[in-house]
VEXKENU-665587 format. One record per residue (C-alpha): residue in three letters; chain; x, y, z. Coordinates in steps of 0.2 Angstrom, whole numbers. Each point is the difference from the previous one (the first is absolute). Layout:
<vexlums>
("ala", "A", (X, Y, Z))
...
</vexlums>
This chain:
<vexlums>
("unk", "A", (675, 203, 892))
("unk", "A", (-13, -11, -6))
("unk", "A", (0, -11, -13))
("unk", "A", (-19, 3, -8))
("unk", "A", (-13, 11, 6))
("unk", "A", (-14, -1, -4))
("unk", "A", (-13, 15, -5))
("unk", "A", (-16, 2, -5))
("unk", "A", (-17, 12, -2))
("unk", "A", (-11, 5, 12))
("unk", "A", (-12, -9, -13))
("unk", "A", (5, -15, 10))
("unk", "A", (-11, 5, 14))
("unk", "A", (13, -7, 10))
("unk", "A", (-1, 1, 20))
("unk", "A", (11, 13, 7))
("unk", "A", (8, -12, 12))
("unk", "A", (3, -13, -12))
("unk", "A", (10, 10, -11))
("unk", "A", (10, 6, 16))
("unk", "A", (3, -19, 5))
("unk", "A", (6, -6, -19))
("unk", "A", (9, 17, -4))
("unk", "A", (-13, 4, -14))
("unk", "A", (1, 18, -7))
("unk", "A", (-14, 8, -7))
("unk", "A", (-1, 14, -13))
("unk", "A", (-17, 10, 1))
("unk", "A", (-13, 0, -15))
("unk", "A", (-9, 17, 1))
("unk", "A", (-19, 3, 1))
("unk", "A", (-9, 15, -7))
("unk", "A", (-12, 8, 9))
("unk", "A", (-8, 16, -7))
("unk", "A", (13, 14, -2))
("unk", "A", (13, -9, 12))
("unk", "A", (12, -16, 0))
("unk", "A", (5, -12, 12))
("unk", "A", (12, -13, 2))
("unk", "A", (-9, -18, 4))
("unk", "A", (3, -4, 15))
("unk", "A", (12, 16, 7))
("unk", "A", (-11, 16, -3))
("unk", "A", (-16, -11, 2))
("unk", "A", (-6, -16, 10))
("unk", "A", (-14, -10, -4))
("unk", "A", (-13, 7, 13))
("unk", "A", (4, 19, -4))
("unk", "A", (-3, -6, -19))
("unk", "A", (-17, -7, 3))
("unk", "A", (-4, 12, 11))
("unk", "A", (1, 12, -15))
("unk", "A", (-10, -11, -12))
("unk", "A", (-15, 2, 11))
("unk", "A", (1, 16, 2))
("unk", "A", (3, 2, -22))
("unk", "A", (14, 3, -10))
("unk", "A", (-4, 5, -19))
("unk", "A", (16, -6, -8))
("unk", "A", (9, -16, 6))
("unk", "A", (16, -8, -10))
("unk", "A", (16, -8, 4))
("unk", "A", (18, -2, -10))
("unk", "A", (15, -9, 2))
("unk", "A", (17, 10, 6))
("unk", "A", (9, 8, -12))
("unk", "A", (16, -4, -6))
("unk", "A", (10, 12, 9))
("unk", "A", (-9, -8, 17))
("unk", "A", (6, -17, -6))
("unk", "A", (16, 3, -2))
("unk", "A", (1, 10, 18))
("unk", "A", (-6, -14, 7))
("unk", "A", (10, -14, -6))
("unk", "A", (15, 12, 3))
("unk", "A", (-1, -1, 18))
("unk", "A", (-5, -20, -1))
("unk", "A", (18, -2, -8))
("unk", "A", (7, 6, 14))
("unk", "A", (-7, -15, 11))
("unk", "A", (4, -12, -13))
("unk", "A", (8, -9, -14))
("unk", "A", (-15, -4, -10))
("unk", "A", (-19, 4, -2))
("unk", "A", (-15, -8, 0))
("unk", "A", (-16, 11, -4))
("unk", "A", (-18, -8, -2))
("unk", "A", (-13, 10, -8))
("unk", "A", (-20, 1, -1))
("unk", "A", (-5, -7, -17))
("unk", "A", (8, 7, -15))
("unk", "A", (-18, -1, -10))
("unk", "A", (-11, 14, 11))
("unk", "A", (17, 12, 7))
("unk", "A", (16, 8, -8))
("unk", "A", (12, -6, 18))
("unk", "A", (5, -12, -9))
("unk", "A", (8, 8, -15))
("unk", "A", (5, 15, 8))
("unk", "A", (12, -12, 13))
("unk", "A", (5, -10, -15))
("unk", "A", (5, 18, -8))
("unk", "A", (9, 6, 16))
("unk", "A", (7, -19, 2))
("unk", "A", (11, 3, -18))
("unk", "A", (4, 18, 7))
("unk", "A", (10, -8, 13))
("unk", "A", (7, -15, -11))
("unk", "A", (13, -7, 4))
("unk", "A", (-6, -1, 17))
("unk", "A", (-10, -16, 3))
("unk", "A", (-20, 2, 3))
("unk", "A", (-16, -11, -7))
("unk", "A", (-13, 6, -3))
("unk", "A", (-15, -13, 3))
("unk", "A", (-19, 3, -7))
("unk", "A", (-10, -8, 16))
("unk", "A", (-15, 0, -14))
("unk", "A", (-12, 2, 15))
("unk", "A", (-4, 15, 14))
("unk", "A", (-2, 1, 17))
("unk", "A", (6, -13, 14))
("unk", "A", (0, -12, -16))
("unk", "A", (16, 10, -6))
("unk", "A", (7, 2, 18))
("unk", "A", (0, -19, 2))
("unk", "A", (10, -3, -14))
("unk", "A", (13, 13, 7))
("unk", "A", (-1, -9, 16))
("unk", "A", (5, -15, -9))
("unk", "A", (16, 11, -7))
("unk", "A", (3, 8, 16))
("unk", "A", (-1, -15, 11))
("unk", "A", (13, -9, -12))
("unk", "A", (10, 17, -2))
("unk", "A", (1, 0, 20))
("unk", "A", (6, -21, -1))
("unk", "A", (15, 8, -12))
("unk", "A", (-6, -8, -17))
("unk", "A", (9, 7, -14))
("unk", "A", (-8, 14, -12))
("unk", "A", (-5, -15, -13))
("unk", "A", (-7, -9, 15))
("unk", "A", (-12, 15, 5))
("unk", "A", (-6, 4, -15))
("unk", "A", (-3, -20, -2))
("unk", "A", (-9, 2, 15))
("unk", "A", (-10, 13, -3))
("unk", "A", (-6, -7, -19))
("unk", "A", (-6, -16, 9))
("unk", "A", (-12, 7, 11))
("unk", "A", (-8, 12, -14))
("unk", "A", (-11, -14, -6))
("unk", "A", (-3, -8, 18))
("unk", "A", (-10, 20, 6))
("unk", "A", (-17, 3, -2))
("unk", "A", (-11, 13, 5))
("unk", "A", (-17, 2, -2))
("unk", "A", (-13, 16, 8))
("unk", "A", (-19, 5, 2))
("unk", "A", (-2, 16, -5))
("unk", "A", (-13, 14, 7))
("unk", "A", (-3, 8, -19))
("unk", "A", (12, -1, -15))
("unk", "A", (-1, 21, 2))
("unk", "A", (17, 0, 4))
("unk", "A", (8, -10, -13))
("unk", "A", (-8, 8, -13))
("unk", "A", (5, 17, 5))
("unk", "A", (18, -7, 3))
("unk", "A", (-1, -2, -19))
("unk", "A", (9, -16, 1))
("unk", "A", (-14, -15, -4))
("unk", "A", (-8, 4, -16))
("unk", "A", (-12, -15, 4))
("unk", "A", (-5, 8, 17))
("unk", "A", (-6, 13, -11))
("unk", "A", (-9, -11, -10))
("unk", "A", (-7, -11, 15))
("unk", "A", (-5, 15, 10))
("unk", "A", (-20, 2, -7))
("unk", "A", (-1, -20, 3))
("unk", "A", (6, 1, 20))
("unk", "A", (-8, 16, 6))
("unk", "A", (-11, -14, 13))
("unk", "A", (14, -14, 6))
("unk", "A", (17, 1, 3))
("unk", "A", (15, -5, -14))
("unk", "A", (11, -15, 5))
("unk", "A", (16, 4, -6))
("unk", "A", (16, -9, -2))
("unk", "A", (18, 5, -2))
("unk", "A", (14, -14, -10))
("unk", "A", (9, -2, -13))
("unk", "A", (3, 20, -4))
("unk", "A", (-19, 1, -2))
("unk", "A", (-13, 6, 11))
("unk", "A", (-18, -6, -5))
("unk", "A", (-19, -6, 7))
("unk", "A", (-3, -16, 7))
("unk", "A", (-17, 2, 9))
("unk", "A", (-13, 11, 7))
("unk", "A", (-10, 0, 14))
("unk", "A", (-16, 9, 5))
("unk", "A", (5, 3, 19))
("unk", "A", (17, 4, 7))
("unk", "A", (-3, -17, 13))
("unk", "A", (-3, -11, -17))
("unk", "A", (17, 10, -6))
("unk", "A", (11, -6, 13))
("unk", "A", (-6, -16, 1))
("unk", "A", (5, -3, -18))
("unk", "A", (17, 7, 4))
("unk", "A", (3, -14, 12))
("unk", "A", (-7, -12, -11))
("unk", "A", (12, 5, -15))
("unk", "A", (13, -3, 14))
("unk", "A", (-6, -16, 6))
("unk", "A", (0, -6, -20))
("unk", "A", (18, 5, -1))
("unk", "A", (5, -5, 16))
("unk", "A", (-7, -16, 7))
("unk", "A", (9, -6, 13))
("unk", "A", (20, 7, -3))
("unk", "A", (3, 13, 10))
("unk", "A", (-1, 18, -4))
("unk", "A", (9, 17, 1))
("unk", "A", (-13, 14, 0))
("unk", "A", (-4, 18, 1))
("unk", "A", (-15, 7, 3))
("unk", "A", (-1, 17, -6))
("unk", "A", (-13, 12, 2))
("unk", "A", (-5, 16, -3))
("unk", "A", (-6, 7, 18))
("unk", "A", (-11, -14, 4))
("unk", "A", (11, -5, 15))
("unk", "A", (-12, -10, 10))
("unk", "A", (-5, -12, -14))
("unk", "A", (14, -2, -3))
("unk", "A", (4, -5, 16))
("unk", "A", (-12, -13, -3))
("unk", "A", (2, -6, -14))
("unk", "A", (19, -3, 8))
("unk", "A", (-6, -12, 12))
("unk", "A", (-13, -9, -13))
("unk", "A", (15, -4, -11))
("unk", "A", (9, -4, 17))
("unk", "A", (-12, -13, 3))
("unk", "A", (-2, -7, -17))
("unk", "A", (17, -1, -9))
("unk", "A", (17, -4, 7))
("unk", "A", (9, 17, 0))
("unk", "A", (19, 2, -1))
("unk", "A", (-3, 19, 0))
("unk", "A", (-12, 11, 2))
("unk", "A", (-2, 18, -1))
("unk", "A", (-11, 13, 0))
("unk", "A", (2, 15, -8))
("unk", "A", (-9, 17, -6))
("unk", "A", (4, 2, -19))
("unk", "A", (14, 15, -5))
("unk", "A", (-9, 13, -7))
("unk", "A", (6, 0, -17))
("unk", "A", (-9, -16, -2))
("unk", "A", (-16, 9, 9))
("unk", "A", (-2, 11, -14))
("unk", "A", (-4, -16, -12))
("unk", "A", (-8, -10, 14))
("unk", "A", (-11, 14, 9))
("unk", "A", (-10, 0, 18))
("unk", "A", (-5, -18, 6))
("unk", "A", (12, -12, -9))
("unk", "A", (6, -15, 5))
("unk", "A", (13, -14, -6))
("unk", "A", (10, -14, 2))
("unk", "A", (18, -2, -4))
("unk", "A", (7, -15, 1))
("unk", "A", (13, -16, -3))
("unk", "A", (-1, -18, 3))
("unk", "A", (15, -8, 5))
</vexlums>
């Protein structure tokens, strides 16, 4: 029996071998689509998803587990282990996060913390690397936790949107919906930190976009080295590229590339593209 596990959200966008290699395990978010409901990640993958956003869906949502999913998972987790670790997306924009603080004090006395990552994506699932990897080392519950805290304020992830369509109809950005009229001819620079998810640039070609990505890297960045994700949502070719550009440009202790989970398609729409990263 282990002493902490570590869990998470498939929020985190988190590589499916990476999870397997640091014993991550992942409860699915759900995505609405039309009349029917799929778990992120299990009933649906992320090229099926955008398949079907081309071909046109009418109603497109998503929600966190309930409580009753929460507490079957962590269930079967405290059969693996003395103690829990589980990481969520930000509390500010989802309800994972207070519906695993409600199944946590369910199961009290039995040990689990629960951790706002206050970002998404591969932003999220480096900071449950960072708890897995010490987990894995056999650092106490205190010390995961620790560990996982530190690197909340070290992730950043910042994207080039297609359209700001999709947030607005996720409902979840009232200033996409107030943007929207002012963006309709370049693309909205978006970044994700601090629990908060806001503009930080546009550009008026999808070129012009990316390159401001890698330049809001290059500000943060310098010359440390950096653990990346590039996450992308169906453009595997550029993204392709874009690896070997950062490849070439920045010293990289990690990098990945990976096509964005579907629930975070459905705020993020066709023809995204981000960044995730920490420096060390």
């Amino acid at each position: 029996m282990k002493e902490v596990i570590v869990a998470t959200d498939s929020g985190a966008n988190l590589p499916r071998q990476l999870a397997q290699q640091w014993d991550v395990e992942i409860i699915p978010l759900w995505i609405q689509m039309d009349d029917e409901s799929y778990r992120d990640g299990v009933d649906i993958q992320s090229l099926e998803f955008f398949g079907r956003l081309k071909e046109g869906v009418r109603r497109l949502q998503t929600s966190q587990p309930s409580l009753g999913e929460f507490l079957e998972f962590y269930r079967r987790l405290q059969e693996r282990a003395r103690s829990i670790v589980s990481i969520h997306v930000t509390s500010r924009y989802s309800g994972v996060f207070q519906a695993a603080r409600a199944a946590a004090a369910e199961l009290a006395p039995y040990p689990i913390e629960v951790v706002d990552s206050g970002t998404i994506a591969m932003a999220q699932g480096f900071v449950v690397l960072a708890a897995a990897r010490a987990a894995a080392a056999g650092a106490s519950l205190a010390e995961v936790v620790e560990r996982a805290r530190a690197a909340i304020p070290k992730v950043d992830l910042v994207a080039a949107l297609e359209t700001l369509e999709y947030a607005v109809r996720g409902g979840r950005l009232a200033w996409a919906a107030r943007m929207v009229g002012n963006l309709l001819q370049v693309k909205p620079l978006v970044r994700v930190a601090n629990n908060d998810v806001g503009l930080f640039g546009q550009a008026r070609s999808r070129a012009k976009a990316i390159r401001q990505l890698l330049d809001a890297l290059a500000q943060r960045v310098g010359d440390a080295s950096v653990h990346i994700a590039i996450l992308h949502t169906g453009a595997v070719e550029e993204a392709q590229r874009l690896k070997e550009e950062i490849l070439a440009r920045f010293r990289c202790g990690e990098v990945y590339i990976e096509p964005v989970t579907p629930v975070l398609g459905v705020h993020a729409g066709p023809g995204a593209m981000g960044l995730a990263y920490y420096v060390e």
